[in-house]
C-alpha positions in Angstrom: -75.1 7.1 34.3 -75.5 10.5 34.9 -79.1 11.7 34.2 -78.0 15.6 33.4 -78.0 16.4 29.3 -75.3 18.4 29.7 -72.1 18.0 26.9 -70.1 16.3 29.3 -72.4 13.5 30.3 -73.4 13.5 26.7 -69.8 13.0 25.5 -69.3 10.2 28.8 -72.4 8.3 27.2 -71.1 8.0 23.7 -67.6 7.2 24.6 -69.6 4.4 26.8 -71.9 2.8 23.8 -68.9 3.4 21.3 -66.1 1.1 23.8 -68.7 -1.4 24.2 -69.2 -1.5 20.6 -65.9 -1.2 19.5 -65.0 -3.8 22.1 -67.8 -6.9 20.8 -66.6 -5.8 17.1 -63.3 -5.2 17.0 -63.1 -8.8 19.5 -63.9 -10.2 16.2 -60.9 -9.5 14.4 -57.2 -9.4 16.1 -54.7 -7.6 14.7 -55.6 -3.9 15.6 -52.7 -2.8 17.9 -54.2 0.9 18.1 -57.4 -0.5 19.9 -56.2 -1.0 23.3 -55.2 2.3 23.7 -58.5 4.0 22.0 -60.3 1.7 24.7 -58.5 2.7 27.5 -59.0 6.4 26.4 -63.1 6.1 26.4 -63.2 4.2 29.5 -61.2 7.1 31.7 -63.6 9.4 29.6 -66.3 7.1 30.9 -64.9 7.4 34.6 -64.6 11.2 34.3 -67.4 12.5 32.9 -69.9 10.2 33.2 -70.7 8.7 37.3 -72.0 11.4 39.5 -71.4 11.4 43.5 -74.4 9.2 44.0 -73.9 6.9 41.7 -70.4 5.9 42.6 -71.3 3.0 44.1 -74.2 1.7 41.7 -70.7 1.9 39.1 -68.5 0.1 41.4 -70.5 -2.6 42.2 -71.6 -3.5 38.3 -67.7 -2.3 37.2 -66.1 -4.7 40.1 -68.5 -7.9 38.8 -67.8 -6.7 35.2 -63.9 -6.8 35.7 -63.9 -9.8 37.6 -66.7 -11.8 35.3 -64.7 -10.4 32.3 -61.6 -12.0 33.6 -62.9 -15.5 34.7 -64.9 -15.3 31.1 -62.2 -14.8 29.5 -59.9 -17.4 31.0 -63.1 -20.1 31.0 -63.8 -19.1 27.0 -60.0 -19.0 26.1 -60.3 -21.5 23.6 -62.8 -19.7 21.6 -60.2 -17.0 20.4 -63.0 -14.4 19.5 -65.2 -14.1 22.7 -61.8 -14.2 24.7 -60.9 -11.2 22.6 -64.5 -9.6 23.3 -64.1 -10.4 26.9 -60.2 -9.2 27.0 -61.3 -6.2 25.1 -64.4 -5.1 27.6 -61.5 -5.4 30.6 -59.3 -2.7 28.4 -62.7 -0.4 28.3 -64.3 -1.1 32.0 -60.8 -1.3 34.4 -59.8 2.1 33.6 -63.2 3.5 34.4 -63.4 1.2 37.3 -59.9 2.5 38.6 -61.0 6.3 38.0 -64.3 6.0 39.9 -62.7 4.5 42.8 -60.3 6.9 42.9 -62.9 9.5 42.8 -64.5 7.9 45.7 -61.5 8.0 47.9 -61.5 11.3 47.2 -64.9 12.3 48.1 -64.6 10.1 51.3 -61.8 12.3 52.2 -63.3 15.6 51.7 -66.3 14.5 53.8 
């Protein structure tokens, strides 16, 4: 994450701890048709604001194993409704941010 205490790493760290949280909560409970969206909304936050240049592919390592571990969790736990929730939850959060970060990438491959 970025190391700078500035309001826009700030604001990418909170929206960070609050998905995650939201995420293992909110897995839960079903029902809550307004929490995909909120999730998907913190993790491009996450993407934007809060990996630097040289951490870009620190994140995409650890969000690639996250995605694909979420996903395999989630279809190996699928029988336990609540931790396939948490797991299908943590996918809304970390494939958004995943998706922005690699997008970033390209981009800075391409300025280079």
């Amino acid at each position: 994450m970025a190391k700078v205490s500035s309001g826009k790493a700030m604001l990418g760290r909170w929206a960070f701890l609050i998905g995650v949280v939201l995420s293992v909560v909110f897995g839960l409970f079903t029902g809550w048709s307004w929490l995909p969206v909120l999730l998907v909304v913190l993790g491009l936050v996450v993407g934007f604001l809060n990996i630097e240049g040289r951490e870009v592919s620190q994140f995409m390592m650890a969000g690639t194993v996250l995605v694909l571990m979420g996903y395999m969790g989630g279809q190996t736990l699928a029988s336990i409704s609540y931790l396939a929730s948490i797991f299908n939850n943590l996918l809304t959060l970390f494939v958004p941010a995943t998706v922005v970060v690699a997008v970033k990438s390209v981009f800075l491959l391409a300025r280079e």
